[in-house]
C-alpha positions as CSV (number, residue, x, y, z in Angstrom):
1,X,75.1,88.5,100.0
2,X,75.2,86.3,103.2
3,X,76.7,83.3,104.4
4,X,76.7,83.6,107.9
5,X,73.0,82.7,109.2
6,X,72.1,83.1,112.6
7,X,68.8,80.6,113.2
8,X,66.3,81.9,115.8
9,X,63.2,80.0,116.6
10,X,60.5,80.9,119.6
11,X,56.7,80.8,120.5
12,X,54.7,83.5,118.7
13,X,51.1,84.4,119.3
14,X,50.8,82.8,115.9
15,X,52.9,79.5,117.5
16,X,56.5,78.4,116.4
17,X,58.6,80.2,114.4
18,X,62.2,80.5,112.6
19,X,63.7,83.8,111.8
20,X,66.7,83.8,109.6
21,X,69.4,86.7,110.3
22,X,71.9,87.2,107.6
23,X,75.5,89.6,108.3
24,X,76.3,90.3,104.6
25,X,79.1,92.6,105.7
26,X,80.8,90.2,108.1
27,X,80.5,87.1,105.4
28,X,82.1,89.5,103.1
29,X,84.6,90.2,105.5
30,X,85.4,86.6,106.1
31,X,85.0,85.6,102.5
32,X,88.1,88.1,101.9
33,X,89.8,86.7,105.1
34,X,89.8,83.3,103.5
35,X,90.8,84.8,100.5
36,X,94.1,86.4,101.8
37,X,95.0,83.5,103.6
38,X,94.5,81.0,100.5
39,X,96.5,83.6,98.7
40,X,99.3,83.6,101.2
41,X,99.3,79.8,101.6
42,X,99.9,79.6,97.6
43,X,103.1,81.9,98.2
44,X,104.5,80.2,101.1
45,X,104.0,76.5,99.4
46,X,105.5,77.7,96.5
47,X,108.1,79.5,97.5
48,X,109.0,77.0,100.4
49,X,111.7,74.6,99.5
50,X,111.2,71.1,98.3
51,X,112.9,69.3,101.2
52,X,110.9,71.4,104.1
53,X,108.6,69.7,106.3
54,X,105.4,71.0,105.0
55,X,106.3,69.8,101.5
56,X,107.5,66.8,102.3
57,X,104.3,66.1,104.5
58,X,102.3,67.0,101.0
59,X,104.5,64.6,99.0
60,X,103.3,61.9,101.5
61,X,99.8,62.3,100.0
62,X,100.6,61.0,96.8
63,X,99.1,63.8,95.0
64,X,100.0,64.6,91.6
65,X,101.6,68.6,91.2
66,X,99.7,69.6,88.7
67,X,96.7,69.1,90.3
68,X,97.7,70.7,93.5
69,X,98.4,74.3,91.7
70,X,94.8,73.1,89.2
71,X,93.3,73.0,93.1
72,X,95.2,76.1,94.7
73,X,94.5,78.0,91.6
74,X,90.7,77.0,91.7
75,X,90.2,78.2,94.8
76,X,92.4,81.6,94.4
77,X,89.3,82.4,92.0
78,X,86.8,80.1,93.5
79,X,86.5,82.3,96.4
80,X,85.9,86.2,94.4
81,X,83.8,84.6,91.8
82,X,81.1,83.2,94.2
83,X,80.4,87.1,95.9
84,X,81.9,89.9,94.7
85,X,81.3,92.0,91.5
86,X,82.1,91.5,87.9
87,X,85.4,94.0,87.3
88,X,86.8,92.4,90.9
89,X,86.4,88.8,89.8
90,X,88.3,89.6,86.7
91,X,90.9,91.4,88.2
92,X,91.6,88.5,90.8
93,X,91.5,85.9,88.3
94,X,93.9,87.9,85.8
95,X,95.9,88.2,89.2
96,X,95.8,84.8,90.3
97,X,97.3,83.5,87.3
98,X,100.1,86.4,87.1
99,X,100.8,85.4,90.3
100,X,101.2,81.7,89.2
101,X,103.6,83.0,86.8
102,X,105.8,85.0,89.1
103,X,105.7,82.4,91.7
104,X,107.1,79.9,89.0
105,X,110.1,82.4,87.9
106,X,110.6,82.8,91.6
107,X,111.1,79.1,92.0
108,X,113.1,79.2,88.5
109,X,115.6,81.8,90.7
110,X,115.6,80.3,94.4
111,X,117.8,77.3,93.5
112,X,115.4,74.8,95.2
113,X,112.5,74.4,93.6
114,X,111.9,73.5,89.8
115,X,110.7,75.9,87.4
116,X,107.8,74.4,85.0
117,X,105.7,75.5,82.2
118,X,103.2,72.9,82.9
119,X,102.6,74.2,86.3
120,X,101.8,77.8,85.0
121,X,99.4,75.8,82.1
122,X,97.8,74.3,85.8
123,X,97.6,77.1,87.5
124,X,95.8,79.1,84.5
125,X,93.3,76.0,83.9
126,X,92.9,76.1,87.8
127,X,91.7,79.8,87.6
128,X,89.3,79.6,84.6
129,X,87.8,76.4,86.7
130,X,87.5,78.8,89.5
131,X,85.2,81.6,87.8
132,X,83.4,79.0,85.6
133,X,82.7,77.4,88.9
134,X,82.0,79.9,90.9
135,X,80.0,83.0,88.9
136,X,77.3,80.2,88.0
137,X,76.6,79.0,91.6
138,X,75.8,82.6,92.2
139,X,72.7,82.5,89.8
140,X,72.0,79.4,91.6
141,X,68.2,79.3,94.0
142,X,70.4,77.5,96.7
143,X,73.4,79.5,96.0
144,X,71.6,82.7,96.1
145,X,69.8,82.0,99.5
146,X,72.8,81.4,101.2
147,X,74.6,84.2,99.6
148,X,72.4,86.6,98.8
149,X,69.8,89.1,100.8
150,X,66.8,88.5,99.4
């Protein structure tokens, strides 16, 4: 698996050419990186309280709540699905929507947030979109060139 692509072209006895490098460790590593700091942006937001500057800066965009967690919850599963293996992807997306749970309970308990079984029902829709999303664009000819040593 690779996403970061180093290009190199030059002259060759044979004329130009274009080699293609791939770093599947790093893009791991930056695939997780993303990963933790989607993760960690989902527990601030939620846990943040309604009249803060950052959510009153996302209320400005006029977009509805339940697609925001549909959207944060996509891409807490979005992200595993599209490179690492079967038993992980399951166990993030089984943990992405506990954690929508929890972080609703939380904001049932912190006094300034609202506490909504819709948003749980969004977060959990979010997640499935996520895997079915993402495990398919692995199988993918595009999907696998870029992510995939071949």
């Amino acid at each position: 698996m690779s996403i970061i692509i180093i290009v190199r072209t030059g002259a060759g006895a044979g004329g130009r050419y274009t080699e293609v490098v791939t770093h599947p460790e790093q893009t791991r590593h930056v695939l997780r990186i993303l990963w933790s700091i989607a993760i960690l942006v989902v527990v601030i937001g939620s846990l943040l309280p309604s009249s803060s500057l950052p959510m009153r800066a996302l209320d400005r965009l006029h977009i509805p709540d339940k697609f925001e967690h549909f959207a944060a919850y996509a891409v807490l599963a979005f992200l595993p699905a599209i490179h690492e293996r079967k038993q992980f992807i399951i166990a993030a997306a089984l943990g992405a929507a506990a954690l929508g749970v929890a972080l609703e309970y939380s904001q049932l308990y912190s006094g300034w947030r609202d506490f909504e079984y819709g948003d749980m029902i969004a977060d959990a829709i979010g997640v499935c979109f996520g895997v079915a999303a993402g495990v398919p664009l692995r199988a993918t000819g595009m999907a696998r060139s870029v992510l995939f040593e071949e």
